[in-house]
C-alpha positions as CSV (number, residue, x, y, z in Angstrom):
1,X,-37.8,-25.2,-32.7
2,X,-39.1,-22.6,-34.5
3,X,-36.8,-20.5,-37.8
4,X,-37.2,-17.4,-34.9
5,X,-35.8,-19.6,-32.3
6,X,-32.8,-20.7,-34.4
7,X,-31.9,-17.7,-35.7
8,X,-31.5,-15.8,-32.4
9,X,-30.1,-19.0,-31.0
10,X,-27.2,-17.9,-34.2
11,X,-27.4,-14.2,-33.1
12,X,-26.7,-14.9,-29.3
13,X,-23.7,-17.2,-30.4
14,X,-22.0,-14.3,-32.0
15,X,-22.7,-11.8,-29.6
16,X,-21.1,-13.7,-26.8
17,X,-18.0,-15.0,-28.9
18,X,-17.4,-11.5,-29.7
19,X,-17.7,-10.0,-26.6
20,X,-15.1,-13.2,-25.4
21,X,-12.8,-12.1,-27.9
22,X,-12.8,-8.4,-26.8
23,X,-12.2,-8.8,-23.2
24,X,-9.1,-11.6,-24.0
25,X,-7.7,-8.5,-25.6
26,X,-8.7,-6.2,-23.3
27,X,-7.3,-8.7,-20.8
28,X,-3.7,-9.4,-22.4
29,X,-3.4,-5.8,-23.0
30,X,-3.9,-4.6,-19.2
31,X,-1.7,-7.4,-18.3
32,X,1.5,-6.6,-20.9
33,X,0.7,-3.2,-18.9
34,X,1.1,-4.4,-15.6
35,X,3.6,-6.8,-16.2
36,X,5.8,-3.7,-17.4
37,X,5.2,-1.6,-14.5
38,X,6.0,-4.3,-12.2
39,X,9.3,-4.5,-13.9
40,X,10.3,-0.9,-14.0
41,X,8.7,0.1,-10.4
42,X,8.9,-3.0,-8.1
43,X,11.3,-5.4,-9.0
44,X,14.6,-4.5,-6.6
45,X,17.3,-3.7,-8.2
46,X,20.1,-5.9,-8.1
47,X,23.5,-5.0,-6.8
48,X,27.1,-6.7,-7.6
49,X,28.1,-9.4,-5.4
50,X,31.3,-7.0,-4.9
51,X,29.6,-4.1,-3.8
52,X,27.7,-6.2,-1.5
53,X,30.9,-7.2,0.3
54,X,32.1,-3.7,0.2
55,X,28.5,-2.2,1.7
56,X,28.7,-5.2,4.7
57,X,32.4,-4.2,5.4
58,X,31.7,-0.5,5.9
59,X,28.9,-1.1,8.0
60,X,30.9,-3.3,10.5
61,X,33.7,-0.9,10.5
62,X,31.5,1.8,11.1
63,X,30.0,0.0,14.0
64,X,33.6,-0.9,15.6
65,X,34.3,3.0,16.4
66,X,31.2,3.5,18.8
């Protein structure tokens, strides 16, 4: 193999380790992002085992008068 041959076999190495490196980042970035949204916007929000009991019991007394 020629010195050319070796020497852009070097450059293409680089390139393409590089560009891995980026798009990890890029990657764990976007996802620290999404990962945050899906906390704030979609996770339900959990209510007290008492003020469960006290929702249930309203809604059966309310259905009892009709």
């Amino acid at each position: 193999m020629s010195d050319f041959m070796k020497t852009q076999k070097k450059i293409e190495k680089a390139v393409v380790s590089g560009y891995q490196k980026i798009e990890d980042t890029v990657v764990s970035g976007y996802k620290k992002v999404e990962d945050s949204f899906v906390k704030a916007f979609l996770t339900p929000d959990e209510t007290p085992p008492q003020q469960e009991a006290q929702s249930d019991n309203t809604q059966s007394s309310q259905g009892k008068g009709d």
